[in-house]
N, C-alpha and C positions, 0 to 999 in steps of 0.2 A: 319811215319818214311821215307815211300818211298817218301813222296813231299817233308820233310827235305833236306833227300839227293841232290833228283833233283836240288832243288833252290841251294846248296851248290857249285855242279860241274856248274850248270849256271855261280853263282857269279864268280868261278875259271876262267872260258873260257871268261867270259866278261871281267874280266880283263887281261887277256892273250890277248885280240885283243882291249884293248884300244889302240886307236893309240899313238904311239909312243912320236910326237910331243906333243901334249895334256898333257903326263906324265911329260914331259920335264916342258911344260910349267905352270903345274899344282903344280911344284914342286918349279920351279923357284919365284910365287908369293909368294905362301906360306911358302916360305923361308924366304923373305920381310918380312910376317906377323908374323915371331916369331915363324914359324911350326921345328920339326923336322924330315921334311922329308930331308932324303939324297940328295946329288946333284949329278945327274946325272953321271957317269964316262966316260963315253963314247960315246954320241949323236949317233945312229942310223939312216939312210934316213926316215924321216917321211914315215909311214904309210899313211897319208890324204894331200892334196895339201891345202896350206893357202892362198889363192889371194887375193889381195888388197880388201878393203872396195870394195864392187859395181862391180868389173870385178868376179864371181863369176855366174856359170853356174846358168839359172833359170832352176829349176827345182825340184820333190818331197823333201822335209825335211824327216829326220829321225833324232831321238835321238842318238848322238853316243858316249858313254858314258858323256861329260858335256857336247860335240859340241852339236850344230844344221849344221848337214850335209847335201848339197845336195845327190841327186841319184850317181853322181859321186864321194862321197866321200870326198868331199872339206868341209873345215868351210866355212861357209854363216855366216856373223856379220849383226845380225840384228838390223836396230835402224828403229824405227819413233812413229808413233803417237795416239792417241784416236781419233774416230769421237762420243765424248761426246753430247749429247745432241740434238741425231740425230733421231736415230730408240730407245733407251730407253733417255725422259726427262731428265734433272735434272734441275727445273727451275731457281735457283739460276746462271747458266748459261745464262738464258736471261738481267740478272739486279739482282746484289749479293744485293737487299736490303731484306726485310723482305717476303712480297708480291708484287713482279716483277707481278702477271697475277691478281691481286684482294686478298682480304683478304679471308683468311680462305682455301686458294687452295696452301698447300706445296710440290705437289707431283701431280706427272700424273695421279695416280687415283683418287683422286678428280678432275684434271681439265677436265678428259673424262667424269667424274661423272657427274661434273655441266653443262657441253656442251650437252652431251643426255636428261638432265633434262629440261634446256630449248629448246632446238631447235631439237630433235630428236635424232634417234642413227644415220640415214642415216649421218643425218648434221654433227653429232660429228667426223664421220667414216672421212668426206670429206674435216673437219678444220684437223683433224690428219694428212690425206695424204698432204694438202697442207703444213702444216709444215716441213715432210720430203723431200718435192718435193725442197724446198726453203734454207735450213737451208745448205745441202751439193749440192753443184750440182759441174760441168766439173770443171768449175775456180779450186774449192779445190782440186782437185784432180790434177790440174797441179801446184798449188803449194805445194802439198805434193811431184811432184816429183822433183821440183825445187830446195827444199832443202836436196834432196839427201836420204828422206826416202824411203825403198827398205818393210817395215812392218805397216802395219794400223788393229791397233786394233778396231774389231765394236762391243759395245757392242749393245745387243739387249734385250728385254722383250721376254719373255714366248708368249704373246699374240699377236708375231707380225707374228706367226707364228699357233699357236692353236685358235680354235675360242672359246671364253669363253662360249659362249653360246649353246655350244657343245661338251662339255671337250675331249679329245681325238678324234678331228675332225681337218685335217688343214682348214684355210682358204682358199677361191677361190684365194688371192691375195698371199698367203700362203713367194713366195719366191721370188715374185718383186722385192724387194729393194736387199736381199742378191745376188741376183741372176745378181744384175745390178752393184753392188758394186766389184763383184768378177771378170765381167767382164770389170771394170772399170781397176784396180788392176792389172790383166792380161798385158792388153794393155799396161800398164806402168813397168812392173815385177815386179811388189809387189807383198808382198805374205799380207793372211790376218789370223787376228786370231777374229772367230767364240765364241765371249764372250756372255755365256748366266748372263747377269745382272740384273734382275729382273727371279724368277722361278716363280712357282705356287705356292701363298700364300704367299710368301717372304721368303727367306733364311736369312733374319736378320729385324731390326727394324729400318733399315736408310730409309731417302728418295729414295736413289741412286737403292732400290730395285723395284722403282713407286710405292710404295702403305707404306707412313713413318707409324710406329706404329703396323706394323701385325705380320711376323716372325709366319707366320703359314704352313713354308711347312714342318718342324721335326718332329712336331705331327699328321701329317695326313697321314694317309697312301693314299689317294687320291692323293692331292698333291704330295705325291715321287713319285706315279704311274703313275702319268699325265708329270714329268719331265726326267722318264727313258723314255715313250713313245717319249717324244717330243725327246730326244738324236737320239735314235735311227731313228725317221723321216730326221733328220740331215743328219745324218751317209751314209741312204740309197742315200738322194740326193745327196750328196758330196764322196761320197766312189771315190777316183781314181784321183779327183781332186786335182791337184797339186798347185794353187792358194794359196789355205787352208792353212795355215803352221800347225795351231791343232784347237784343239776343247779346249775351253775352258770353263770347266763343270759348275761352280761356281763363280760370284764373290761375293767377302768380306765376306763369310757366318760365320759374328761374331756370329750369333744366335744362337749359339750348341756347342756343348764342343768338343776337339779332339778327343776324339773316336767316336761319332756319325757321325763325318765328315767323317772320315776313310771310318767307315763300309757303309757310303752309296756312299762317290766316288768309291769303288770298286764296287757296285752294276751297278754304272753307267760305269763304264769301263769294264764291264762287257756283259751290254747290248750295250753298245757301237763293241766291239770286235767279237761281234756274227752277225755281219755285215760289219763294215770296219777296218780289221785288221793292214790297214797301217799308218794313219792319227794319229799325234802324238796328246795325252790325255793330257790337263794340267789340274796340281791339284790344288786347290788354298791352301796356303800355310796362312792363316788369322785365326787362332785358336790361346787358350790362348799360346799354344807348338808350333805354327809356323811348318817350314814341319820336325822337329823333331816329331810330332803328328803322323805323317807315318811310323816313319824309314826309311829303304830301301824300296822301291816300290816293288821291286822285291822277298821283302819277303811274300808282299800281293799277288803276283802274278802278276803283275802291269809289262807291258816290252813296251818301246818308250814312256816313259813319259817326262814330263816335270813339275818343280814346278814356280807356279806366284806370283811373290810376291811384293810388293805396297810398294817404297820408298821414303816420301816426306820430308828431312831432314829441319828443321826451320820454320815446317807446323805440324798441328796440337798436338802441345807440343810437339816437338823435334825440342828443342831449341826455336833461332829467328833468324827472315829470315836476310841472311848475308851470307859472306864471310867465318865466322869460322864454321859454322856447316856445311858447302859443304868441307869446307877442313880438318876436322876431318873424315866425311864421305869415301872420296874420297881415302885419303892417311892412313888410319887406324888408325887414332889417334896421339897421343902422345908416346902412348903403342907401335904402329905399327901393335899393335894384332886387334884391334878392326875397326867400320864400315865393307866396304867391303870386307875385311880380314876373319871375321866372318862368313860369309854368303857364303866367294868359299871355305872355309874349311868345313864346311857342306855339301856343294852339289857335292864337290870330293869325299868325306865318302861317299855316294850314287852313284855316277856316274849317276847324274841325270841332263839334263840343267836348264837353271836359265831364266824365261819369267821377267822381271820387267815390268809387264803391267799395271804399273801406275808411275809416275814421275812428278815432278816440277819444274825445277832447275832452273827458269827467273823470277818467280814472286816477286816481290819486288826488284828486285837487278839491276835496272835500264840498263846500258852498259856491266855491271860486267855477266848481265845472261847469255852474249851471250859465252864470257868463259868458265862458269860453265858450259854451255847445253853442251859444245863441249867436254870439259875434263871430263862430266857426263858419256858421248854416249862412249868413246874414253877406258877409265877404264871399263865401263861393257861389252864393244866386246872385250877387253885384259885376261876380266875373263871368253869367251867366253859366257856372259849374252847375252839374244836378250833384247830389252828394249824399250816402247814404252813410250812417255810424255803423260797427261794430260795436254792441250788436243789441237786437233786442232784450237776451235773456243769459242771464249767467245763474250759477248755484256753487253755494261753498260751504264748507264740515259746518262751519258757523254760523252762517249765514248772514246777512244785515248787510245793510249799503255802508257801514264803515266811511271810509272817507273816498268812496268812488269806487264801486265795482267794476267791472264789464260790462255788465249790463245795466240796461236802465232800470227793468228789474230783478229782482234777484229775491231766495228763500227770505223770511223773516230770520233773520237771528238775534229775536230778544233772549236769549240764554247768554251773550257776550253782550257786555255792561258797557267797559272801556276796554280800551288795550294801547298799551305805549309799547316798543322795542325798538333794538338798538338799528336793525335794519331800515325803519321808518323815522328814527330821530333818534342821531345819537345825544346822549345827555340832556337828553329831555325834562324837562321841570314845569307841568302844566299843572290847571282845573281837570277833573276828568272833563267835562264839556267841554274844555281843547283840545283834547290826548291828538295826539298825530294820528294815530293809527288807527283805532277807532273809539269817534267821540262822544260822552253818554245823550242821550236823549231818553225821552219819553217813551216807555217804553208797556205794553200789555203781556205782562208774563203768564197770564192764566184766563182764557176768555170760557172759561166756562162757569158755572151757577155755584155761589157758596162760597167757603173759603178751602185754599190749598197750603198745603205747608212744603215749602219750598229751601234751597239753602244759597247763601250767600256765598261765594268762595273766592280768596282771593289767592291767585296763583300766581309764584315770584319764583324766578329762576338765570341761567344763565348757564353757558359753555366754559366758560374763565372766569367765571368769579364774579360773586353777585354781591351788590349795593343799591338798597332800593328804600326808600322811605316813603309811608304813607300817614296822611293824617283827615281830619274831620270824616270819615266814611259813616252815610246815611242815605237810607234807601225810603221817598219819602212818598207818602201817596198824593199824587195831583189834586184831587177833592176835597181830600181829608184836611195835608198838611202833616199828617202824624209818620214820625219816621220811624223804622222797624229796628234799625239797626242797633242793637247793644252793644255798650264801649267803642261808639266810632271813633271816640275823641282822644282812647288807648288810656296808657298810665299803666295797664297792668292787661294780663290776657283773659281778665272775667269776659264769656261769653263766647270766647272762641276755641275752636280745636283742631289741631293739628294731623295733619298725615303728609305722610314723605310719597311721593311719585317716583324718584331715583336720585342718584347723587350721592357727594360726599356731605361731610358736616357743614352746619350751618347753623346759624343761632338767630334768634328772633328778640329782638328786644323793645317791649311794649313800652316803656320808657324814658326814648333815645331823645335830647335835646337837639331837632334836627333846626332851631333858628330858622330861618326866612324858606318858605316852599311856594311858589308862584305869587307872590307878592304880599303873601301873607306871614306876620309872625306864628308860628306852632305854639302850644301848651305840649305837651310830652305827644309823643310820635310813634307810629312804628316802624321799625330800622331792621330790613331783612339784609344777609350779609351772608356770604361762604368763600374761603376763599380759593374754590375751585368749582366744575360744573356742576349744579345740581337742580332737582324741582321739586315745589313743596307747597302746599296749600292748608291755608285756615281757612274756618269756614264757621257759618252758622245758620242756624233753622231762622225763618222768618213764615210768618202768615200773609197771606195776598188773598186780596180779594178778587171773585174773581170779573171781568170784562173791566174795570178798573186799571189804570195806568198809573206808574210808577217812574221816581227819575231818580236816579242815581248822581250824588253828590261828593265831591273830594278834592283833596290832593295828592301828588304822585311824581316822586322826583327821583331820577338815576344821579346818583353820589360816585360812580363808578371814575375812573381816569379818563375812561372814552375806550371804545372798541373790545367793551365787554361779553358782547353778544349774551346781551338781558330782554327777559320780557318782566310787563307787570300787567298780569289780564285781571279782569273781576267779572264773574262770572253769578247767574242767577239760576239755578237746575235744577229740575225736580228730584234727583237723585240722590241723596247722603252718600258724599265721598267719602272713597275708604282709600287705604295703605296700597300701595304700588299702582295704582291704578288712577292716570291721567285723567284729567278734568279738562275738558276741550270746548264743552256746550254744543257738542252737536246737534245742528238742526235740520240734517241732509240725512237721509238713511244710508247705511251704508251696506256694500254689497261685494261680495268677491264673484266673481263670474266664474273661477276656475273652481270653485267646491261649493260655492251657496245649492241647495233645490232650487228646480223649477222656478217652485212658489214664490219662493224668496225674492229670485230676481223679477220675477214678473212685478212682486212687489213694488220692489225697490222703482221700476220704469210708470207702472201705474200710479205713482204717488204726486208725481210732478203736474195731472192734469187739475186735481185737487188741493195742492199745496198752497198755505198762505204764504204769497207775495206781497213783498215791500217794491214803490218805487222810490228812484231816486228825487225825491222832492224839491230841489233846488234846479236840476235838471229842464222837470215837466215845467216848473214855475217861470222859468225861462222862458221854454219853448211855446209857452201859450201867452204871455205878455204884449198885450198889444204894445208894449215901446220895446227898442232895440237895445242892445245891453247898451253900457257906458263904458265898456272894461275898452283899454287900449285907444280911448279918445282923448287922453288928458296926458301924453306921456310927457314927463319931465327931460331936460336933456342932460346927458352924458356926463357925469364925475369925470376932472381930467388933473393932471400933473400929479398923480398920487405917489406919494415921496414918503420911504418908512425909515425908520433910526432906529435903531438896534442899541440897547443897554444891557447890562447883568438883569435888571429887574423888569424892563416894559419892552415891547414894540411899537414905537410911537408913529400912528398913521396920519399925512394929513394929506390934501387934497384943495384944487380949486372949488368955488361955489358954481353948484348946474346953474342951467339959464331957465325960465317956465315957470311953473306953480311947482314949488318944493316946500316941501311939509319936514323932510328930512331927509335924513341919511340912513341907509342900512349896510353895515359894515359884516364883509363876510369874508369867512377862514375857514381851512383847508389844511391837511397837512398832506394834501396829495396835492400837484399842480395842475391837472384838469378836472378832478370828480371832488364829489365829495362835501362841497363847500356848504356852509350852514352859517344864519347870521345870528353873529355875537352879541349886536349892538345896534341901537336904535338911535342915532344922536341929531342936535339940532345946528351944530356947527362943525366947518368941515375939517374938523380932526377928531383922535380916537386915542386914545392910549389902551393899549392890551397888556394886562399883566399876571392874566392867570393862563400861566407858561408852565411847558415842562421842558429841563433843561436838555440840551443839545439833540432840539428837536426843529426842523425847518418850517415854518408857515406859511403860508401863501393868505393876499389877502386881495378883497376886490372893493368897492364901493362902488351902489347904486341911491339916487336920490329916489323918492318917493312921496306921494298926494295919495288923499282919499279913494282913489280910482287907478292910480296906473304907478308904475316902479319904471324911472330910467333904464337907458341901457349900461352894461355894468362895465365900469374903469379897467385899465389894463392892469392885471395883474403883478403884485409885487410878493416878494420872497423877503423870509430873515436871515435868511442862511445859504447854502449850497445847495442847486438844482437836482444837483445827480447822485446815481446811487455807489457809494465806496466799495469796492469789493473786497472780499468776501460777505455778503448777505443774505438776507431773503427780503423778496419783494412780492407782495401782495399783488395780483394781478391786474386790480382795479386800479391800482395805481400808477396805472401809465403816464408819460409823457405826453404824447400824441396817440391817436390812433385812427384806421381807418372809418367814416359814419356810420356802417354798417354794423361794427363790433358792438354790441350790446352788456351793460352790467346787471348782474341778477346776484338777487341771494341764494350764497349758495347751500347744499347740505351735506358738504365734506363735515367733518371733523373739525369743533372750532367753527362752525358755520361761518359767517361773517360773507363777503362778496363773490363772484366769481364772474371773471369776462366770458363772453359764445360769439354764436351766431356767426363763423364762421365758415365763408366761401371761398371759392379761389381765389386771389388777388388781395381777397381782406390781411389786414396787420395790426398791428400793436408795437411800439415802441417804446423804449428806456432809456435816458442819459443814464450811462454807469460812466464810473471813475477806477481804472484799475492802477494800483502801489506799484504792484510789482507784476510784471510778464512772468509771465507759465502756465503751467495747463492746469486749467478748476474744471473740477468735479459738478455738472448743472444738470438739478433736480427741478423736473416738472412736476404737478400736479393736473394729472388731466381725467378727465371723462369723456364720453364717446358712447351712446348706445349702437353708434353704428361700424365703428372700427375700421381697421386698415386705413386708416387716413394720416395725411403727413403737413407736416410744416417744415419751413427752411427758418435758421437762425443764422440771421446776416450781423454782422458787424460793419457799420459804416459801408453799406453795399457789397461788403463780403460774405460771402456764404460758408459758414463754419461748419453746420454739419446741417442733415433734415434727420427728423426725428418724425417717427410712428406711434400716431395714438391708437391702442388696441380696443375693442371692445371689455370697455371694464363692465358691462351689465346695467348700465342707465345712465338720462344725460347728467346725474348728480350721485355718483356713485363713481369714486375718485382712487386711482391708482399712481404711484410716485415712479416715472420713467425719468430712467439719469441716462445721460451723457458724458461726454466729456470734449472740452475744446480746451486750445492756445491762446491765450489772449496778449497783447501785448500792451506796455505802458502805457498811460494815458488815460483821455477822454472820449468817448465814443456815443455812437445810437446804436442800440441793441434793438434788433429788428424782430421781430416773431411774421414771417410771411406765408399763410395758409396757402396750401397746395390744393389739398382737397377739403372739403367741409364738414359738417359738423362734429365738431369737437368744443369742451369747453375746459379753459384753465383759470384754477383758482390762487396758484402761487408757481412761483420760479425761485432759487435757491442756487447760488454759488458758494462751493468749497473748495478751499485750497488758499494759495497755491499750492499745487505741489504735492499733497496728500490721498 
């Protein structure tokens, strides 16, 4: 009764000296978002000083009830960034393919595994240090302060600081890196956040913990004992240090349910507190309850905390990457109630700050990221959030910021010119300077003295059947004006030359009358075509000069039905291609850890401290603009009553007129009813006629109005046909009905590539309208992968459970095996349910046969 009380008159007095301002301003969003709190009557002198972004005294953080306050009382808006992949791996950061370092190594404990296995532990100790020596050094560090971040989040491992081989011992090197970063930091007044990323034994089952598949520190009481130990080493060293902005106990600890979280972050704020009482504690906020799983802190006992929470809107199933799921996000919806809205109405109801120490708001979204990053940063210091991106640094085969990497910056890859495919835009028909996928620019192929002779290559292919045409290609110098390229403009194949990479037949024809290609008429073309999977490259010698820049100029159109699974790259490489051997433009070294030498891989880890870096330009131009973006200030309102007519020949769409500044319409189709959608049509009145149809095929279509600055929200969807799927078939897995926001869509690399659903935990689902003729029992083929196996799902029908199925380890999470079943289905209409048991598994299609067979 007597800590009842206490906590009670606490909660009283803490709100009795929240500041004033804070109240005002706490009141005045939530207002926006649909809340009914009162508005203000009177404004009072704020209690705390607000100074601009950056003019903001450096000095100690304190939780003040949602601020992040300095020692004097001011809000401090914190924004900046991850150093991902620095002190804790994630190797998918070096090269997002399967096995970036060798097969069979997903995760830094295996690749320290197999590095001490062959070459010793000294050796392994001495390739680890050099990759952190290399990966961050000075440079990043002045361009984290160039782009005006004032907060760098470091995640680290458990073991960058305990010696494994001595549980509860530090290392001799124990506080190197932290100890250099903070003094880095300093120098520049950054503060930093102290992210333990990997604990002992793993706080969940990702990679991201270095060791994918364990998710053994909840059951060990070892393990919890060896991570309060390690806090508290923390604590001792950093007590006083103003650098720190907190401690950050946990990340993403999906592995445990909310209350086991709870009761052992207060164990750890616990043992935390019994040594530095001033350094703000963040909880992490990643349970099935989110930081509703807490409550109040202050009812745990819990006082200067803080909650962290991970938001990547259009990334892994929420939604697709674009435009509308940053401005749902950003602006609360439709509702007004929801996204961000959401989340400061929670963390008011506690008077707790808000860390978003993870974020992504550039990748995929070409110029548009540099917007989104800035009106991202701009809306979470207004909801007084601190907010760091994922991440500073990524690298890929190819390199170049293409149309939004991971990272802000990333390797150069002027060796890839353009690239359109079907995965990033299906039926694509652009300028290269628009390619979806990566768009050409300006680019320095050769920065050294003289001239280099270099080859042009353009490489066209596909899984099913390739149709691709290209016209005007010229590679032209910036200063000069003079273009290198011989026969861009085709008619015959003077100046080019062929080699196959693999495949069936396929024929090239420099003369093909391809009529209209991104808004222009053609003179003769070239018309690449197989019609089954194959790869194949022309190519030719050009001279460059060299520090001198180059731009790559054309068009480039898929002719295909749709769901070809085509690419069309152009590439620039010092290398004369030859006969079976792929043309990629690598600009990343590549490395096998399980047979490379020594040298090799030392190599391959030394090369990153010296690599030429691209950043993302549109990004930093952003982030340093002394005005605030315009993106999501001008939205149009809502397309409504959309009503379709189905003919032999058209599907005629029309719709009411939005209300606002409408510039148009953009008209979008699907032939899936949740994914997929791509717009057909740009029109200025609110109807559409669609008549490039293929027959007894269902569409889905939506409208959004759109201005210079912002795109409505999008109409309810309309159908041409029947929702559901007729049985016997196969359904593509992306093409669900519904599914849980968790489930994420990726490309997959079964066979036939094209998409694949994941991301699958307990309770996650996926669903289907099917239509069954006739009852009886079909034969049903999954498609699954699994690097981790023995995992199961249940398949419900309309909340019946027909059978659970086991997905085995098939040898990676894109390495696909065909597991059948068999169930009873009865007549009718149904939801075909897929409800994950256990996690990670991913399926790329489902397949019904029978009846009866």
């Amino acid at each position: 009764m007597k800590k009842s009380l206490a906590t009670a008159i606490e909660k009283i007095n803490r709100a009795r000296v929240m500041p004033m301002a804070a109240t005002v301003m706490a009141a005045a969003l939530l207002g926006a978002c649909g809340s009914e709190a009162p508005n203000p009557i009177v404004p009072v002198p704020p209690a705390f000083e607000e100074p601009e972004s950056g003019d903001e005294n450096y000095s100690f953080l304190k939780a003040n009830g949602t601020l992040w306050a300095n020692a004097e009382g001011q809000k401090v808006s914190l924004r900046g960034i991850n150093l991902g992949n620095w002190l804790s791996m994630e190797l998918w950061m070096f090269d997002a393919s399967e096995n970036p370092l060798g097969a069979g190594i997903p995760d830094q404990c295996t690749l320290e595994s197999v590095l001490e296995t062959r070459f010793g532990a000294d050796e392994k100790e001495r390739i680890i240090k050099l990759h952190r020596d290399s990966w961050i050094t000075e440079a990043d560090w002045d361009l984290m302060a160039e782009a005006g971040f004032n907060l760098v989040r470091i995640p680290f491992p458990y073991n960058l600081l305990e010696d494994d081989a001595a549980p509860k011992t530090l290392r001799a090197d124990a506080w190197d890196y932290l100890d250099d970063a903070i003094a880095k930091a300093k120098a520049r007044k950054m503060y930093v956040v102290l992210d333990l990323h990997g604990a002992a034994g793993g706080q969940g089952w990702e990679q991201h913990t270095g060791c994918a598949g364990k998710n053994e520190l909840w059951d060990s009481a070892e393990n919890r004992d060896r991570t309060v130990w390690l806090w508290q080493q923390i604590a001792s060293k950093y007590k006083g240090e103003a650098t720190v902005a907190g401690y950050g106990l946990l990340n993403e600890p999906w592995g445990t349910d909310s209350e086991t979280l709870a009761e052992f972050s207060v164990e750890l704020y616990q043992a935390i507190r019994a040594i530095d009482q001033d350094h703000i504690i963040i909880l992490a906020g990643h349970n099935a309850d989110g930081i509703s799983g807490y409550g109040d802190p202050l009812d745990l006992g819990m006082e200067n905390v803080a909650f962290d929470l991970h938001f990547y809107p259009g990334l892994f199933g929420w939604g697709e990457i674009g435009y509308a799921v940053h401005r749902d996000w950003i602006t609360c919806g439709e509702s007004g109630q929801d996204g961000v809205c959401d989340w400061a109405r929670l963390a008011r109801n506690v008077y707790t700050p808000t860390l978003v120490g993870e974020m992504q708001p550039w990748t995929g979204l070409g110029d548009l990221g540099g917007e989104i990053t800035r009106a991202s940063f701009d809306k979470y210091n207004l909801l007084n959030w601190a907010a760091t991106a994922w991440s500073l640094k990524t690298t890929s085969k190819s390199g170049g910021v293409g149309n939004g990497q991971w990272g802000l910056v990333t390797n150069n890859g002027n060796q890839l010119l353009t690239k359109a495919q079907t995965w990033s835009c299906n039926n694509w028909e652009s300028t290269f300077g628009n390619a979806c996928d990566v768009p050409a620019r300006s680019t320095v192929p050769y920065a050294g003295e003289g001239t280099k002779t270099m080859y042009l290559a353009i490489k066209t292919g596909s899984f099913n059947g390739t149709d691709v045409s290209y016209d005007s290609i010229a590679l032209t110098n910036d200063a000069t004006g003079d273009n290198l390229v011989v026969n861009g403009e085709f008619g015959s194949d003077t100046g080019w030359t062929k080699v196959q990479v693999w495949g069936d037949p396929h024929n090239y024809d420099y003369n093909y009358a391809a009529g209209e290609i991104a808004g222009v008429d053609t003179s003769p073309s070239l018309r690449v075509t197989a019609p089954a999977g194959h790869n194949t490259v022309i190519y030719q010698a050009v001279e460059v000069q060299g520090g001198q820049s180059y731009t790559l100029s054309g068009r480039f159109k898929d002719n295909g039905d749709g769901g070809n699974d085509m690419w069309a790259e152009i590439y620039l490489v010092p290398d004369e291609p030859q006969w079976w051997q792929d043309v990629d433009g690598r600009a990343l070294p590549k490395v096998d850890i399980n047979n490379d030498s020594i040298e090799a891989i030392e190599d391959f880890f030394s090369a990153f401290a010296t690599m030429d870096y691209v950043q993302n330009d549109a990004v930093m131009t952003s982030l340093k603009s002394d005005a605030p973006a315009t993106i999501f200030t001008n939205i149009p309102g809502k397309a409504t009553d959309l009503v379709i007519t189905v003919s032999d020949t058209a599907n005629d769409v029309s719709w009411a007129a939005s209300s606002g500044d409408v510039e148009g319409y953009r008209v979008y189709r699907s032939t899936a009813p949740r994914s997929g959608f791509e717009v057909i049509a740009e029109v200025d009145q609110a109807r559409f006629s669609d008549q490039d149809l293929v027959p007894e095929t269902t569409y889905y279509y939506y409208v959004a109005a759109y201005n210079s600055t912002d795109e409505g929200y999008a109409s309810d969807i309309v159908a041409s046909g029947p929702t559901f799927y007729t049985l016997p078939t196969k359904i593509e897995a992306e093409n669900y009905t519904a599914a849980h926001p968790g489930v994420q869509t990726e490309g997959s690399g079964d066979i036939g590539g094209g998409q694949n659903i994941g991301h699958f935990e307990p309770g996650r689902w996926v669903e289907y309208e099917i239509k069954v003729d006739t009852a009886g029992d079909y034969q049903l083929d999954f498609r699954l992968a699994s690097l981790v196996g023995d995992v199961r799902f249940a398949v419900e029908l309309d909340g019946v459970v027909l059978d659970t199925v086991t997905v085995p380890n098939t040898g990676g999470w894109q390495t696909y095996e065909t597991v059948t079943t068999s169930v009873t289905l009865p007549a009718g209409a149904g939801k075909l349910r897929l409800n994950s048991i256990d996690n990670q598994w991913n399926l790329n299609w489902l397949e019904f046969k029978g009846p009866n067979n």
